[in-house]
C-alpha positions in Angstrom: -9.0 -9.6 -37.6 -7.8 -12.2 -34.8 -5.0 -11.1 -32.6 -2.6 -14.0 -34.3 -3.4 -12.4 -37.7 -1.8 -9.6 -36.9 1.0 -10.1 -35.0 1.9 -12.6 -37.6 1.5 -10.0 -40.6 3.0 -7.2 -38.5 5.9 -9.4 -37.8 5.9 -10.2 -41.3 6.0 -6.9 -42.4 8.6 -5.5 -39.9 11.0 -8.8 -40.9 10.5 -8.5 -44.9 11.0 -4.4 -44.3 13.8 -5.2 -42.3 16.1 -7.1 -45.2 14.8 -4.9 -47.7 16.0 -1.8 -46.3 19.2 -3.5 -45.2 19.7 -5.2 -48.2 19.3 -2.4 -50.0 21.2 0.3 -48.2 24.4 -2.4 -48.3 23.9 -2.6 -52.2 23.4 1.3 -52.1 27.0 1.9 -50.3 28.8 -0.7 -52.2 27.3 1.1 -55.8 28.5 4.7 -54.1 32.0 3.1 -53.3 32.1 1.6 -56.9 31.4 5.2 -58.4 33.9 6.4 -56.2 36.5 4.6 -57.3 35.4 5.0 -61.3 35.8 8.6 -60.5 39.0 8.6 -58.8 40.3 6.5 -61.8 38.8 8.5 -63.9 40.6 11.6 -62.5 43.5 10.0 -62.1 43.2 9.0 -66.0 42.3 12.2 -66.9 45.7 14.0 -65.1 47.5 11.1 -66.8 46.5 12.7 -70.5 46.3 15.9 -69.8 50.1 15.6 -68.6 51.0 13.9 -71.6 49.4 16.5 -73.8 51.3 19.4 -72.4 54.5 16.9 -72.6 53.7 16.5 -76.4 53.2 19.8 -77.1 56.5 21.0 -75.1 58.1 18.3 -77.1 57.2 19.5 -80.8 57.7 23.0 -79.9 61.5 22.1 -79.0 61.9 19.3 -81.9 60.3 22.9 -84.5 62.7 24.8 -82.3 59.8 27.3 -82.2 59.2 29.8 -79.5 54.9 28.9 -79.8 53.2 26.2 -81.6 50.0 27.6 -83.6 46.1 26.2 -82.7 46.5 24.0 -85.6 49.5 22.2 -84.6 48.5 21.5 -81.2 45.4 20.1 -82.4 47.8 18.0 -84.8 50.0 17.0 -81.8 46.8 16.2 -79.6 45.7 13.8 -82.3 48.7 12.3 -82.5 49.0 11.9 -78.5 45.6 10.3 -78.0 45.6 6.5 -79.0 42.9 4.3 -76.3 44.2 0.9 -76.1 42.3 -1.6 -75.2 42.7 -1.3 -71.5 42.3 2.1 -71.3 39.1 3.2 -69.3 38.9 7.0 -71.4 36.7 6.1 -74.6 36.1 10.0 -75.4 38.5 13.1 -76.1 37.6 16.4 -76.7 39.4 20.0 -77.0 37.2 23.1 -76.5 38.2 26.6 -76.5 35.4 28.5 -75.0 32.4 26.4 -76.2 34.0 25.7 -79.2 35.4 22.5 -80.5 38.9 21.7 -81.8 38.9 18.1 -81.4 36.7 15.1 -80.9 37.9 11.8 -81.0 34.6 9.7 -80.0 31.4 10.8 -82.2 29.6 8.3 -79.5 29.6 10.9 -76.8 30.0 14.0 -79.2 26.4 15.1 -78.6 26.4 14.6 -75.2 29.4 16.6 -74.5 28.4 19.7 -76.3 24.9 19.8 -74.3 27.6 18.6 -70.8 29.7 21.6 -72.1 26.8 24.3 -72.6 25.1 23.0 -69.3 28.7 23.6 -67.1 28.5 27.0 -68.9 25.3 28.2 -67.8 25.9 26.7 -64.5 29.2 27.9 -63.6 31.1 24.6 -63.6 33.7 26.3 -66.3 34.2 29.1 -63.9 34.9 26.6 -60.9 37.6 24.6 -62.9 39.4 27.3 -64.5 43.1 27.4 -63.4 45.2 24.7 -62.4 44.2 21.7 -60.9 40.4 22.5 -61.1 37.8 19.6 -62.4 34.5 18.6 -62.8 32.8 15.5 -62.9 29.2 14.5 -64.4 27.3 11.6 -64.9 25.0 11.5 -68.1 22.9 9.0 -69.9 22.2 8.7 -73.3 19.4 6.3 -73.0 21.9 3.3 -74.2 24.7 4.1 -72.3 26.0 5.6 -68.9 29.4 7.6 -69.3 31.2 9.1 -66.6 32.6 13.0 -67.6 35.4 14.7 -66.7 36.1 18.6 -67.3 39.3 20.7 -66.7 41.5 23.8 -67.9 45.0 23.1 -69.3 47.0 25.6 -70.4 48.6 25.1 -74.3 50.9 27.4 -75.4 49.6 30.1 -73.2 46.1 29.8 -74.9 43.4 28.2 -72.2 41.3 24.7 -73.4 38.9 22.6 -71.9 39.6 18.9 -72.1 36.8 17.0 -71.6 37.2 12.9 -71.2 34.6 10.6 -71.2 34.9 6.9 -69.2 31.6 4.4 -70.1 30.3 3.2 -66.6 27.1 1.5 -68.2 28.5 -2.0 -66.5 27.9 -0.8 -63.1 24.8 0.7 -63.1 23.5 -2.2 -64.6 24.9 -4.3 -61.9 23.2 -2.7 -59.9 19.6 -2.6 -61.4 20.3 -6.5 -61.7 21.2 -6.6 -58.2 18.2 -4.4 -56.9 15.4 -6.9 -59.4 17.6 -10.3 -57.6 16.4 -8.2 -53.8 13.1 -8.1 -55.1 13.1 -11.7 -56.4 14.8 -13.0 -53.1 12.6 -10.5 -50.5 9.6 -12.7 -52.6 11.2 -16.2 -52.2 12.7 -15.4 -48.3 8.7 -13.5 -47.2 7.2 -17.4 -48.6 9.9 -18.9 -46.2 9.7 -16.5 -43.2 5.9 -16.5 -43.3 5.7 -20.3 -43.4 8.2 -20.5 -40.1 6.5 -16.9 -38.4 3.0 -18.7 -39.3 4.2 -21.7 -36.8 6.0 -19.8 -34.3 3.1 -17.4 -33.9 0.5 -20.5 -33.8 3.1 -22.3 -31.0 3.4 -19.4 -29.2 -0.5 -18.2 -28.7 -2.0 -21.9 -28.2 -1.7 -21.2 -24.5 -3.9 -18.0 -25.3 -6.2 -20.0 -27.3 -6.3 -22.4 -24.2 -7.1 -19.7 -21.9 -10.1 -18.1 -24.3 -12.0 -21.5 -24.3 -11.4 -21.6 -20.9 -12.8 -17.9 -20.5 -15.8 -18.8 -22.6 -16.7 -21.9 -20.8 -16.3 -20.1 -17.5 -18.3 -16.6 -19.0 -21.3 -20.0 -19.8 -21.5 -20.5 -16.1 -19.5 -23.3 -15.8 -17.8 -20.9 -12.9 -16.1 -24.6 -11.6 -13.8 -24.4 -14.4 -9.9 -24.1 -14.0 -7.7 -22.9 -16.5 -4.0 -24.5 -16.7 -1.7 -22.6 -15.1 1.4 -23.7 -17.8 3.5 -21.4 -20.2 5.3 -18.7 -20.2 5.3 -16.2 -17.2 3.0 -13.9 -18.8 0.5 -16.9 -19.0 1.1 -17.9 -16.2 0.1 -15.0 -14.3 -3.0 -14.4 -16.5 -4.2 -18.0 -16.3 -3.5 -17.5 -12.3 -5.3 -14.3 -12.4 -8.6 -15.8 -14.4 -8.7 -19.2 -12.0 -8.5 -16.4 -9.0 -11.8 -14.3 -10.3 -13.5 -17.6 -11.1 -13.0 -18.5 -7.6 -14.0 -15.2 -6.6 -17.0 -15.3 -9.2 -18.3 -19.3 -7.9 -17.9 -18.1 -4.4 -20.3 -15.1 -5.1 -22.8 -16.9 -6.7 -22.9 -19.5 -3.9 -23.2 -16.5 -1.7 -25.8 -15.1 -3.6 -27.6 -17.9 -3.6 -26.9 -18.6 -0.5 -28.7 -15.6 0.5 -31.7 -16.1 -2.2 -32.1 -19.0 -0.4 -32.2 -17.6 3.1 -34.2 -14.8 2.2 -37.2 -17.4 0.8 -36.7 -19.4 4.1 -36.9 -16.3 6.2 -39.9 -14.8 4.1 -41.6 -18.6 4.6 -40.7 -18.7 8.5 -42.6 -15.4 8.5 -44.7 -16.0 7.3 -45.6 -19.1 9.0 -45.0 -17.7 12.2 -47.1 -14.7 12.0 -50.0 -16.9 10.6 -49.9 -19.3 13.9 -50.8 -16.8 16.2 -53.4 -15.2 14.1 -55.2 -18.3 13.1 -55.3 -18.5 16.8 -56.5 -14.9 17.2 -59.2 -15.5 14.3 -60.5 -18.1 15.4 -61.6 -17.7 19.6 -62.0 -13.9 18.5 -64.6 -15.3 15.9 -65.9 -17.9 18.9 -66.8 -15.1 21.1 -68.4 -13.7 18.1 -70.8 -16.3 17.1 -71.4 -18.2 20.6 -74.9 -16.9 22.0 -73.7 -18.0 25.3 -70.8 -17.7 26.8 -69.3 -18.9 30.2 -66.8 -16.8 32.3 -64.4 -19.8 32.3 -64.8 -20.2 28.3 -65.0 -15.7 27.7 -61.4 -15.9 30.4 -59.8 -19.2 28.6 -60.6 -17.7 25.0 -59.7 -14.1 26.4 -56.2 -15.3 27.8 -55.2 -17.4 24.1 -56.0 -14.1 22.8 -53.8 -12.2 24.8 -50.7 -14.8 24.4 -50.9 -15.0 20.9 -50.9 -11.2 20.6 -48.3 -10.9 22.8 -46.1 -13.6 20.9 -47.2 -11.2 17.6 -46.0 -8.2 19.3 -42.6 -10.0 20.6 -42.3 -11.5 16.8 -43.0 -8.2 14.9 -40.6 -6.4 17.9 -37.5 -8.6 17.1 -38.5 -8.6 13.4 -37.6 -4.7 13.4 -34.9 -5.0 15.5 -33.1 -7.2 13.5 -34.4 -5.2 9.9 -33.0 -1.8 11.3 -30.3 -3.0 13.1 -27.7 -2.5 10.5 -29.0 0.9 8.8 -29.2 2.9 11.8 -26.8 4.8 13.2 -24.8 4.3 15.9 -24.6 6.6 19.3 -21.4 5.0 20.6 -20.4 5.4 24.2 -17.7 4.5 26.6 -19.6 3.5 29.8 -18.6 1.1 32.4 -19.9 -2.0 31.8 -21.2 -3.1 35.3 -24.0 -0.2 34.9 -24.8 -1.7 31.9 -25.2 -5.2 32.9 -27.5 -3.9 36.0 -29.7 -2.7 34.2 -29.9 -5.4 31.5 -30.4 -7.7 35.3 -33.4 -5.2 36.6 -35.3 -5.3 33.3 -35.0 -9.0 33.4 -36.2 -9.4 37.4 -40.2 -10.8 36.2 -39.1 -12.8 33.3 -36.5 -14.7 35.7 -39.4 -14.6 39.1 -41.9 -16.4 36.4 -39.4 -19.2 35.3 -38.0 -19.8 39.2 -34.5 -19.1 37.3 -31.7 -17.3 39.3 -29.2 -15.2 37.7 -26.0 -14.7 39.3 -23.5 -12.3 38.0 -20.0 -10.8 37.9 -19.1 -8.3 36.2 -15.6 -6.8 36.2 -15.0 -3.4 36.3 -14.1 -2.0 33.3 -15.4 0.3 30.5 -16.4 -0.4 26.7 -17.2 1.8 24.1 -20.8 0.6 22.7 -24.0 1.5 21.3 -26.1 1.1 24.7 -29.5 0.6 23.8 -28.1 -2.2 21.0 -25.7 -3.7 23.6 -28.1 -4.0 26.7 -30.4 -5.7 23.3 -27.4 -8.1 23.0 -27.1 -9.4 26.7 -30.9 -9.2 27.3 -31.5 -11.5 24.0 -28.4 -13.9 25.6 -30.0 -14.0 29.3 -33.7 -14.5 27.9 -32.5 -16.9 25.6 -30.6 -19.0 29.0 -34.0 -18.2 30.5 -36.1 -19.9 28.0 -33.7 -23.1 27.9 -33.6 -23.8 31.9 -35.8 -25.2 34.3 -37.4 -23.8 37.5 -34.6 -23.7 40.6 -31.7 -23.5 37.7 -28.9 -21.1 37.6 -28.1 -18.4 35.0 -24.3 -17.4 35.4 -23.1 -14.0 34.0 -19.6 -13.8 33.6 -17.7 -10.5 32.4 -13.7 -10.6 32.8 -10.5 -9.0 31.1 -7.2 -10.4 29.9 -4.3 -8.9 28.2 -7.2 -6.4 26.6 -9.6 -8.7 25.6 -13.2 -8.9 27.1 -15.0 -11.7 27.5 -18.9 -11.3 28.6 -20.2 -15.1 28.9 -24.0 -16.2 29.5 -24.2 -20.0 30.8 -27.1 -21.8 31.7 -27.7 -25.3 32.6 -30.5 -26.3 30.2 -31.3 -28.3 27.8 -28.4 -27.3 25.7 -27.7 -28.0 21.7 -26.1 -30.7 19.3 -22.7 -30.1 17.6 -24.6 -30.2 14.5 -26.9 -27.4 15.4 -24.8 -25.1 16.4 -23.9 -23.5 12.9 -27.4 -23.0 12.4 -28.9 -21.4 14.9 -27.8 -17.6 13.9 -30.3 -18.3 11.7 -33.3 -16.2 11.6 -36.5 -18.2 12.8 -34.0 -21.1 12.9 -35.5 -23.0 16.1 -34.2 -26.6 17.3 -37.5 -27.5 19.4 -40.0 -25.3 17.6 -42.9 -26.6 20.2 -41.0 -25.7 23.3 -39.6 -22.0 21.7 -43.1 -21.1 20.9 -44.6 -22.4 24.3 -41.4 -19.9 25.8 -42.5 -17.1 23.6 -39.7 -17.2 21.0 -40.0 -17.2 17.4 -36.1 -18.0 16.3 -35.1 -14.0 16.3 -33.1 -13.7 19.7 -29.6 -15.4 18.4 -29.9 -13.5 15.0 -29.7 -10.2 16.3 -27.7 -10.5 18.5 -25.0 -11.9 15.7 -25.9 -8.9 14.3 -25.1 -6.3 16.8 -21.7 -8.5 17.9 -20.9 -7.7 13.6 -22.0 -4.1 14.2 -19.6 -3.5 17.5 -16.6 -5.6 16.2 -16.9 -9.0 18.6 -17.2 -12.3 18.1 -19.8 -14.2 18.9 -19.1 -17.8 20.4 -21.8 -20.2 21.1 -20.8 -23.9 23.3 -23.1 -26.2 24.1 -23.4 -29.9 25.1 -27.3 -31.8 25.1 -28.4 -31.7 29.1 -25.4 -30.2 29.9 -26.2 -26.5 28.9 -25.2 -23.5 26.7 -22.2 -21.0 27.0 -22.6 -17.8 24.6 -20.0 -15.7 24.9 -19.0 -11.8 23.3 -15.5 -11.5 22.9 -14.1 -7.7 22.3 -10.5 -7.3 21.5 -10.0 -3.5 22.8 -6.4 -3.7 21.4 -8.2 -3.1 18.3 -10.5 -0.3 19.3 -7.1 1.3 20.6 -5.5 0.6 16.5 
């Protein structure tokens, strides 16, 4: 069952229940207060004849001048006294003594009151109404008829009856049975009215929901560009907010994701091509020297030395390849050494590579301490320096420049090479991502240096900046924010 299937027949339910029980608990009081009142007239009635019996009797005992009138005459006098007119509510008399009758002046509700009378005898009503001022009142049915009875003790020439009178109150309970079938009849005609108007309402009301499910479904396809309306009430309007927010979320992870699909091909391609270079290389004067009956000591010394450079560029490519693979899942020794040590002995491994370019590097360092990984962080200035190395030309300067300000460290590498276009710049983080492939692999390099050293920059909390202008040269710079360490 849908969601606006139910709400509307709950609704529906909870409405109809609603006027039912009200209407029917107002028509409930109103019948109780209408008994009421037939009882209290009834009562009141009921004093009224009893009075005038005892008057009557008192009156023929004095008009006999008699000191007691006998069982026979007061039943004479009682006859005598009872005459219903027409607006008179009492349609039933009757005189016991005991359970016996003296009198009865309606045979209607004769039967009924002998079976009232021997019922309020086994029950105890008698016993509760005896003496003054003592009644009881019962309700019975004959199947017909609805009479209202009403039971007390009067005292009659010193001799104790029970006057019972009788009041027919068949008009109001079937008022009220007509009134109870018209609830029914009206509950019918007003649940085929409200359910009309609660079928509209509840369709008005959810189309923003039924908006948002095709918008759900579209989105759940893949069409992760999709925007759901943010219109309606509040609590659509948050949940329309909240569903464009993960489908953001959702189309930025899948570009992301295949973002990084599509690196990780490139990379495994790059690899791949790079490792196959040097080994097609290796193959091939390896397989010269092989199958050449006669060699020279120029040819064995030139096929000897591409041997060697390819392995070594093999060696540097599968070094950096590791590096950057296990750079992230190992962990870290961190330190807090002072950073001009540091940068000395990144300068003293570096002393061939910058004698065999005719580069000088010229630093200064200030003196302060950081808290690093070493081995990763000398990794990270080496790769910078070898990188300025590789870019500059014989007599060219390398400038290291390491200072602090207001807590922040800047460590900058600047050369004066060949430097890089704007448009380059975001892509050469990039592993393997080389901007003059010939002149990288004639250096040595195979497009791993910048990667990692992105890489340990993430790992140690800095930020990696890289400026550059063509033939104007290359600033990359490390930036570490102690204030945050100190957080």
């Amino acid at each position: 069952m849908k969601l606006w299937q139910k709400i509307f027949l709950c609704s529906l339910a909870l409405v109809i229940l609603a006027i039912d029980v009200t209407s029917v608990l107002l028509l409930s009081n109103s019948h109780r207060l209408t008994v009421m009142r037939e009882e209290q007239n009834a009562v009141s009635e009921h004093k009224y004849l009893s009075a005038m019996l005892k008057d009557n009797v008192i009156f023929e005992r004095l008009r006999q001048n008699k000191v007691l009138l006998s069982p026979e005459e007061v039943i004479e006098v009682t006859q005598s006294a009872f005459d219903p007119q027409s607006g008179s509510r009492t349609v039933g008399l009757s005189l016991y003594t005991g359970q016996r009758r003296l009198l009865s002046y309606n045979g209607r509700t004769e039967q009924l009151e002998v079976s009232i009378l021997q019922s309020a005898s086994q029950s105890g009503v008698l016993n509760q109404v005896q003496g003054l001022g003592g009644y009881a009142l019962e309700i019975v049915d004959d199947g017909s008829a609805s009479y209202l009875v009403v039971i007390s003790q009067i005292m009659l020439e010193n001799q104790p009856y029970y006057l019972m009178t009788s009041s027919d109150v068949t008009e109001i309970y079937t008022l009220y049975s007509q009134q109870l079938n018209y609830i029914l009849v009206m509950s019918i005609i007003c649940a085929t009215v409200i359910a009309s108007v609660l079928l509209v309402v509840v369709w008005l009301l959810l189309l923003p929901l039924r908006r948002i499910n095709e918008g759900t479904q579209q989105i759940a396809r893949g069409n992760y560009s999709r925007r759901l309306p943010e219109t309606g009430s509040t609590e659509f309007l948050q949940l329309s907010r909240n569903m464009n927010e993960m489908a953001q979320a959702i189309e930025q992870n899948v570009q992301e994701l295949e973002s990084v699909a599509q690196d990780r091909s490139t990379f495994i391609a790059n690899l791949a091509h790079e490792m196959k270079t040097p080994l097609t290389s290796i193959l091939g004067f390896g397989d010269l020297l092989r199958i050449k009956r006669t060699v020279s000591d120029k040819e064995r010394q030139e096929y000897a030395g591409i041997i060697v450079e390819e392995t070594k560029r093999l060696k540097t490519l599968s070094g950096k390849l590791m590096e950057l693979i296990t750079v992230g899942s190992t962990q870290l020794d961190w330190q807090t050494l002072p950073l001009t040590g540091l940068m000395e002995e990144v300068g003293q491994t570096l002393q061939i590579a910058l004698s065999k370019s005719g580069v000088t590097l010229n630093m200064r360092v200030c003196k302060t301490e950081v808290t690093v990984d070493k081995e990763l962080f000398k990794s990270l200035i080496y790769n910078l320096i070898d990188n300025a190395i590789k870019a500059s030309k014989a007599g060219q300067e390398i400038e290291v420049l390491a200072e602090e300000e207001n807590g922040v460290l800047t460590i900058s590498v600047k050369d004066q090479g060949i430097g890089i276009a704007k448009e380059e710049l975001p892509k050469i983080t990039q592993p393997f991502y080389m901007i003059d492939k010939s002149r990288t692999r004639k250096a040595g390099g195979a497009g791993l240096g910048l990667a990692l050293c992105a890489e340990i920059a993430k790992l140690h909390g800095a930020k990696l900046r890289i400026e550059s202008e063509p033939r104007k040269g290359t600033c990359a710079s490390v930036i570490f924010d102690k204030r945050e360490e100190m957080r």
